[in-house]
C-alpha positions in Angstrom: -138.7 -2.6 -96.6 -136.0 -3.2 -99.0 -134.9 -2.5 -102.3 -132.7 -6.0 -102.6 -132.8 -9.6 -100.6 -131.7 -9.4 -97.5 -129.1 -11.6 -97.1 -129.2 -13.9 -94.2 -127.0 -16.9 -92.4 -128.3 -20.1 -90.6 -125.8 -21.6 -88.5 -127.1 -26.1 -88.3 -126.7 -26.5 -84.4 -126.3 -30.3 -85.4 -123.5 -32.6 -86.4 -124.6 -34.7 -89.3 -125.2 -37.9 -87.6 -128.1 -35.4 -85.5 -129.5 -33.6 -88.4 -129.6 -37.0 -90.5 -131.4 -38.9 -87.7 -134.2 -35.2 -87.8 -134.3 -35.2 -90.9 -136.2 -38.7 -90.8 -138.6 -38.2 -88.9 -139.5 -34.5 -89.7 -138.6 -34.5 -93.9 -136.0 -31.6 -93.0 -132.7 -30.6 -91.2 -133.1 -28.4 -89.0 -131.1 -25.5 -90.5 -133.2 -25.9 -94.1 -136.5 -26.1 -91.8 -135.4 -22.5 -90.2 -134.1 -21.2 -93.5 -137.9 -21.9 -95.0 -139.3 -20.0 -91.8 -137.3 -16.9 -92.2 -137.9 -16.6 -95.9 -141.8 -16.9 -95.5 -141.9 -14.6 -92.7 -139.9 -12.1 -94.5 -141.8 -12.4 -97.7 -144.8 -11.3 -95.2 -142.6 -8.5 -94.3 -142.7 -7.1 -98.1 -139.0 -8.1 -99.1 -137.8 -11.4 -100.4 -134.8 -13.0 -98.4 -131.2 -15.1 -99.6 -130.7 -17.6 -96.6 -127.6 -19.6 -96.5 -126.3 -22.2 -94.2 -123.7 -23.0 -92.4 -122.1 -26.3 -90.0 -120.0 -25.0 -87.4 -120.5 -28.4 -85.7 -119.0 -30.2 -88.7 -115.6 -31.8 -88.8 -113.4 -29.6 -90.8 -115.9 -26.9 -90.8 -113.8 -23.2 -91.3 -115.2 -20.5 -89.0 -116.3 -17.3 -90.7 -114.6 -14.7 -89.9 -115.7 -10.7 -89.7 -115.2 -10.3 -93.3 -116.6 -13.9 -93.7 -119.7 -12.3 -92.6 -119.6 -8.8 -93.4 -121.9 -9.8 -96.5 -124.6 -10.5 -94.3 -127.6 -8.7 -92.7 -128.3 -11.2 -89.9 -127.2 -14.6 -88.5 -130.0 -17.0 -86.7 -128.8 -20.2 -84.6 -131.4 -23.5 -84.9 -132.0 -26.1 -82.0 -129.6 -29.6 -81.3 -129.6 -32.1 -79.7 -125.9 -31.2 -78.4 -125.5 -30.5 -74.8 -123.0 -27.5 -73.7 -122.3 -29.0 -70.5 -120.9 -31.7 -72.5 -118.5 -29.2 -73.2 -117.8 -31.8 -76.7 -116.0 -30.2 -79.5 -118.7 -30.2 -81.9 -120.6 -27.4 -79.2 -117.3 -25.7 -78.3 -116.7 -25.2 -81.8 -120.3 -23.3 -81.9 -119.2 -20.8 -79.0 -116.4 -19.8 -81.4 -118.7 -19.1 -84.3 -121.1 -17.3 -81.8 -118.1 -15.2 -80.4 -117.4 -14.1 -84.5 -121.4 -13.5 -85.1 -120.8 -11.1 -81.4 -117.9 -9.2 -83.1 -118.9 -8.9 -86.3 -122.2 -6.9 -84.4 -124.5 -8.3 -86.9 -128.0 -9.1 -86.0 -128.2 -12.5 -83.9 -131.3 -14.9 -83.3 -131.5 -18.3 -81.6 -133.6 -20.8 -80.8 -133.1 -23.3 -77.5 -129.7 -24.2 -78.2 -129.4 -20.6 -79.9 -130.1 -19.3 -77.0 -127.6 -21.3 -75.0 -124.8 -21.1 -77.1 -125.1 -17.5 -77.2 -125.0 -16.7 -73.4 -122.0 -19.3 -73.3 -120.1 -17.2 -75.7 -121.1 -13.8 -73.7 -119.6 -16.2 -70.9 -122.7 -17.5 -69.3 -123.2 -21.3 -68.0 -125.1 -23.9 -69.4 -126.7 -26.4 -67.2 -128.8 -29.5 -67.0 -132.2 -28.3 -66.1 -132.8 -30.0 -62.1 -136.6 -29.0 -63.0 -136.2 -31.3 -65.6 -137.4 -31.6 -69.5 -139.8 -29.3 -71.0 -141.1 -31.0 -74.1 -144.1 -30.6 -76.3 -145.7 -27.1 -75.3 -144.1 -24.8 -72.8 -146.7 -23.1 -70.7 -147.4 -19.8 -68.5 -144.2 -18.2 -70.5 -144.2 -14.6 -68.7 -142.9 -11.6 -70.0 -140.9 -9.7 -67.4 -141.1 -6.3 -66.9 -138.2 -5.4 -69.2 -139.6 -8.1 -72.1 -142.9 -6.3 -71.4 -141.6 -3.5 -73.3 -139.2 -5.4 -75.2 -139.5 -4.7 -79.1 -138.5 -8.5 -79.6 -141.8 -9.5 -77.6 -144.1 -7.0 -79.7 -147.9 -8.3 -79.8 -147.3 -11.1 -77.0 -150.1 -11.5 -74.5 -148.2 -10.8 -71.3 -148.4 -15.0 -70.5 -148.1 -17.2 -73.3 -147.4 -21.3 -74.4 -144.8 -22.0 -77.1 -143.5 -25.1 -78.9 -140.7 -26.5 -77.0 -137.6 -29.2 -76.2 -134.8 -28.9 -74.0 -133.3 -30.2 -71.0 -130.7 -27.5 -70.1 -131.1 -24.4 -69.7 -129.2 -21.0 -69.3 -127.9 -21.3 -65.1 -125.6 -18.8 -65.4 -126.5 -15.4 -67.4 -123.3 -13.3 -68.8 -123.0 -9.4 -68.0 -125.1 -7.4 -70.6 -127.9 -10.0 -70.5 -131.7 -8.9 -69.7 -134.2 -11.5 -69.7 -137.3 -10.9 -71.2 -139.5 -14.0 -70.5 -139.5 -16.8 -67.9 -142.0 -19.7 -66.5 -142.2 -22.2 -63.8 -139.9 -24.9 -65.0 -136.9 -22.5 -66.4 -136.2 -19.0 -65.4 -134.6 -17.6 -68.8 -137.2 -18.6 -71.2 -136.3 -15.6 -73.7 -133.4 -13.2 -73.2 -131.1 -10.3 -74.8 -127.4 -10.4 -74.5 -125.3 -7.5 -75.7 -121.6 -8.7 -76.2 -118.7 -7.8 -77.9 -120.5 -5.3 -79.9 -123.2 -7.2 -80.3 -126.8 -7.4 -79.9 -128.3 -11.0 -79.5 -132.0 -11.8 -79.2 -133.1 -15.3 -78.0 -135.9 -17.3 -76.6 -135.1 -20.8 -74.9 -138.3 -22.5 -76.8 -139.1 -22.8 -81.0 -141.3 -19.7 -82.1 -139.8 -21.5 -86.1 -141.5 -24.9 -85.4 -145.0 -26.2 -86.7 -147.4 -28.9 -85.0 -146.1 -31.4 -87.8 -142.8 -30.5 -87.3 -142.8 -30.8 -83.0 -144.7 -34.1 -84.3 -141.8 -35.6 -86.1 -139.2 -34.6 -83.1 -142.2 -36.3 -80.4 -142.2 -39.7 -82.7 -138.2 -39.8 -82.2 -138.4 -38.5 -78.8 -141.3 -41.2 -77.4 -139.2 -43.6 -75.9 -137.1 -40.9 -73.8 -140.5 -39.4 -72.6 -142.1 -43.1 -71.8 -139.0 -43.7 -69.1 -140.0 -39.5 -68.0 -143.4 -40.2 -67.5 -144.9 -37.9 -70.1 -146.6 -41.5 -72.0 -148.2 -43.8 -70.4 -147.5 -46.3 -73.4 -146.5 -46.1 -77.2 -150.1 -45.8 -78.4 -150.7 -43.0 -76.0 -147.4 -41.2 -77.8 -149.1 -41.8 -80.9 -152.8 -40.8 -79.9 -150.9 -37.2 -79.2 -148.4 -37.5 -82.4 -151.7 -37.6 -84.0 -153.9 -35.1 -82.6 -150.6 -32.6 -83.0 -150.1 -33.4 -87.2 -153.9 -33.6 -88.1 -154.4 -29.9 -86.0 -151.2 -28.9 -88.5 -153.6 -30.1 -91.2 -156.8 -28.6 -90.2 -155.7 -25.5 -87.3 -159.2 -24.8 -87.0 -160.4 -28.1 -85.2 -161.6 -27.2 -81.9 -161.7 -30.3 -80.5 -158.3 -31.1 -81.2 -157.0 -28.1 -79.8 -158.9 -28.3 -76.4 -158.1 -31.9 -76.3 -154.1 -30.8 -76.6 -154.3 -27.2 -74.3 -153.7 -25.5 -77.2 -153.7 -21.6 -76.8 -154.3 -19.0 -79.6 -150.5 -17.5 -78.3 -149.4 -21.1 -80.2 -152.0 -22.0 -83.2 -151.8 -18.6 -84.2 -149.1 -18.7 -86.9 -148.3 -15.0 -86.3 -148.2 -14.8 -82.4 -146.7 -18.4 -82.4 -143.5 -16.8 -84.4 -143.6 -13.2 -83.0 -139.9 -13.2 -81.7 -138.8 -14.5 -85.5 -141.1 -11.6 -87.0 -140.2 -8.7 -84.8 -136.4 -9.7 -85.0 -136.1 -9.4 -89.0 -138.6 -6.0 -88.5 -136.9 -4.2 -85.6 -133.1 -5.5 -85.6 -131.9 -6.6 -89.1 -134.1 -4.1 -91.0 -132.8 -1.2 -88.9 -129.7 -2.4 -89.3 -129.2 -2.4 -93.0 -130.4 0.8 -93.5 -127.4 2.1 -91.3 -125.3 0.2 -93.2 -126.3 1.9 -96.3 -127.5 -1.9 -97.5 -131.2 -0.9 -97.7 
């Protein structure tokens, strides 16, 4: 696709204390997790790709600015366990850096918080969710009739699951947004928001994560969902934990994927991260070769 790496910026959705505390259950932060992700999927893609990241959420942190990020052929915001509505200065800070990524007109992903922190900046609203948390898989995800011909959606079955964690959601959507993808227990599930002369795609669950990875945010999340009612009791989080990192291992164990609900849309490494894939082929491919960058 390209005659040189394309160049590409991660923005850590997390302060430290969060990505620390991820980081020990899962192996990874967050932003280095979703850097590894994008630089696999673009090596599928035929071109090799320089990731760098970035900590708007950090104390001290310095903004990039338009020529900050001029150098770059696409930005991508990862999940936190921030909370907009918060309105704390650690998220506020990342509306700012969203607003730059908007102006700049790069390409722009996100995941979850992504998602969110892009439709605040395009001047949206970010709620708590009064359906409550979706954790684990998100099912019945439906394409819309504009995501139905959406080129972020390409090869989606019309209704799909998808790894997932949040308890906000998007209440409000900005002017220039479309959404592309809803189900039962939040109505913008995947969504593209043109702002500022920008173009961001986003989907409210993790197309980046793997079974190992949603295992390791599940083990720190178990007490939280014993008090929702998802676990019965710690064994029975585990039991799951299990089943979840050992069908990571061996994907081709039928008997742990029926046991778990598992679709082919989510063990299916390349329908599971179709959004990621069709982003870096149809918006930041495109977009360096009219920037002469190709």
């Amino acid at each position: 696709m390209t005659a040189r790496p394309v160049r590409l910026l991660v923005a850590e959705g997390n302060t430290p204390a969060l990505r620390e505390r991820h980081a020990k259950t899962s192996g990874q932060t967050p932003s280095a997790f979703y850097a590894g992700v994008l630089g696999g999927l673009a090596k599928e893609l035929g071109f090799e790709a320089k990731i760098d990241l970035c900590f708007p959420a950090d104390e001290g942190a310095n903004l990039p600015s338009g020529e900050d990020l001029s150098g770059y052929d696409g930005v991508a915001i990862t999940g936190s366990g921030l909370n907009l509505w918060k309105a704390e200065r650690e998220s506020l800070a990342q509306v700012e850096f969203a607003r730059a990524v908007y102006a700049s007109g790069l390409p722009f992903f996100g995941s979850c918080w992504g998602l969110q922190v892009a439709a605040a900046a395009a001047g949206g609203e970010v709620k708590l969710n009064p359906a409550g948390r979706e954790i684990g898989i998100a099912r019945s995800i439906r394409l819309t009739e504009a995501g139905r011909a959406h080129p972020m959606h390409e090869g989606r079955l019309e209704v799909f699951d998808a790894p997932a964690i949040h308890s906000d959601e998007v209440a409000s959507l900005p002017e220039g947004a479309t959404v592309t993808a809803t189900n039962e227990l939040c109505s913008v599930q995947a969504a593209e928001i043109r702002h500022g002369g920008g173009v961001f795609w986003g989907v409210q669950f993790h197309p980046e994560y793997t079974f190992a990875e949603l295992g390791g945010i599940l083990t720190r999340y178990t007490p939280i969902m014993m008090q929702e009612g998802f676990f019965r009791d710690e064994q029975e989080a585990a039991t799951y934990i299990a089943d979840l990192v050992a069908l990571d291992a061996e994907p081709g164990r039928k008997d742990l994927a029926w046991r778990l609900g598992v679709s082919t849309s989510v063990l299916e490494p390349a329908l599971r991260r179709a959004e990621l894939t069709n982003w870096l082929r149809n918006q930041v491919g495109p977009a360096m070769s009219a920037r002469g960058r190709a």
